[in-house]
C-alpha positions, 0 to 999 in steps of 0.5 A: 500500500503507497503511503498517503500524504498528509494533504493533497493540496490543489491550485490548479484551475482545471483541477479545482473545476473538476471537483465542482461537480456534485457527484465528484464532491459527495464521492470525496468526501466518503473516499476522504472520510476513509472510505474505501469504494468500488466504481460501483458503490461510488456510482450508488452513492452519486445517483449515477451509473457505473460507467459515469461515475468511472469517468469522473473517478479517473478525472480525478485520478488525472488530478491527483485527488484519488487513486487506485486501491489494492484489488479486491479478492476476487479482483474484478473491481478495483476499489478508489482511496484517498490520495491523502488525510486531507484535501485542500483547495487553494483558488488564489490565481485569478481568473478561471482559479478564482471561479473554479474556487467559486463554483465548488464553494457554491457547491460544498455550502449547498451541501451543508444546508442540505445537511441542515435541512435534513436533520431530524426535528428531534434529533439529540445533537441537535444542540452542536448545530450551528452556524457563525458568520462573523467580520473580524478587522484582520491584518493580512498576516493576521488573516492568514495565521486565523486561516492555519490556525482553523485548518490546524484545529479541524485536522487536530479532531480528524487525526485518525479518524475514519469511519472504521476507526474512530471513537466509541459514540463519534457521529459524523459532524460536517463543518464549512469554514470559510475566510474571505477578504471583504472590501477593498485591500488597505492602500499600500498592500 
C-alpha cells in the first residue's frame, strides 16, 4: 500500500473545476472520510451509473485527488482511496482559479444546508448545530495565521479518524469554514 500524504493540496484551475461537480464532491468526501469504494458503490452513492461515475473517478485520478486501491479478492473491481488525510483547495490565481474556487464553494455550502435541512426535528445533537458568520478587522498576516490556525484545529479532531476507526459514540459532524477578504485591500498592500 503507497503511503498517503498528509494533504493533497490543489491550485490548479482545471483541477479545482473538476471537483465542482456534485457527484465528484459527495464521492470525496466518503473516499476522504476513509472510505474505501468500488466504481460501483461510488456510482450508488452519486445517483449515477457505473460507467459515469468511472469517468469522473479517473478525472480525478488525472488530478491527483484519488487513486487506485489494492484489488479486491476476487479482483474484478478495483476499489478508489484517498490520495491523502486531507484535501485542500487553494483558488488564489485569478481568473478561471478564482471561479473554479467559486463554483465548488457554491457547491460544498449547498451541501451543508442540505445537511441542515435534513436533520431530524428531534434529533439529540441537535444542540452542536450551528452556524457563525462573523467580520473580524484582520491584518493580512493576521488573516492568514486565523486561516492555519482553523485548518490546524479541524485536522487536530480528524487525526485518525475514519469511519472504521474512530471513537466509541463519534457521529459524523460536517463543518464549512470559510475566510474571505471583504472590501477593498488597505492602500499600500
Amino acid at each position: 500500500m503507497a503511503k498517503q500524504k498528509p494533504a493533497v493540496v490543489i491550485t490548479d484551475p482545471h483541477a479545482i473545476r473538476a471537483l465542482a461537480h456534485p457527484a465528484r464532491q459527495r464521492v470525496i468526501d466518503e473516499l476522504y472520510n476513509g472510505q474505501v469504494l468500488t466504481a460501483t458503490e461510488c456510482a450508488e452513492i452519486a445517483g449515477l451509473t457505473p460507467s459515469a461515475m468511472s469517468y469522473h473517478l479517473r478525472a480525478l485520478e488525472k488530478w491527483g485527488i484519488i487513486e487506485r486501491a489494492e484489488e479486491t479478492a476476487d479482483g474484478r473491481e478495483r476499489p478508489w482511496r484517498a490520495r491523502a488525510a486531507s484535501l485542500r483547495i487553494d483558488s488564489q490565481s485569478g481568473g478561471a482559479g478564482r471561479l473554479a474556487g467559486q463554483a465548488i464553494m457554491r457547491t460544498a455550502v449547498d451541501g451543508v444546508l442540505e445537511q441542515f435541512a435534513e436533520m431530524a426535528e428531534d434529533d439529540p445533537w441537535d444542540d452542536v448545530s450551528s452556524l457563525s458568520r462573523s467580520r473580524l478587522w484582520l491584518t493580512h498576516e493576521e488573516a492568514q495565521r486565523f486561516g492555519k490556525e482553523l485548518n490546524d484545529l479541524v485536522d487536530r479532531y480528524k487525526e485518525n479518524r475514519t469511519q472504521a476507526d474512530r471513537p466509541a459514540g463519534a457521529r459524523q459532524v460536517s463543518s464549512l469554514i470559510a475566510v474571505v477578504p471583504i472590501g477593498k485591500a488597505p492602500k499600500g498592500d
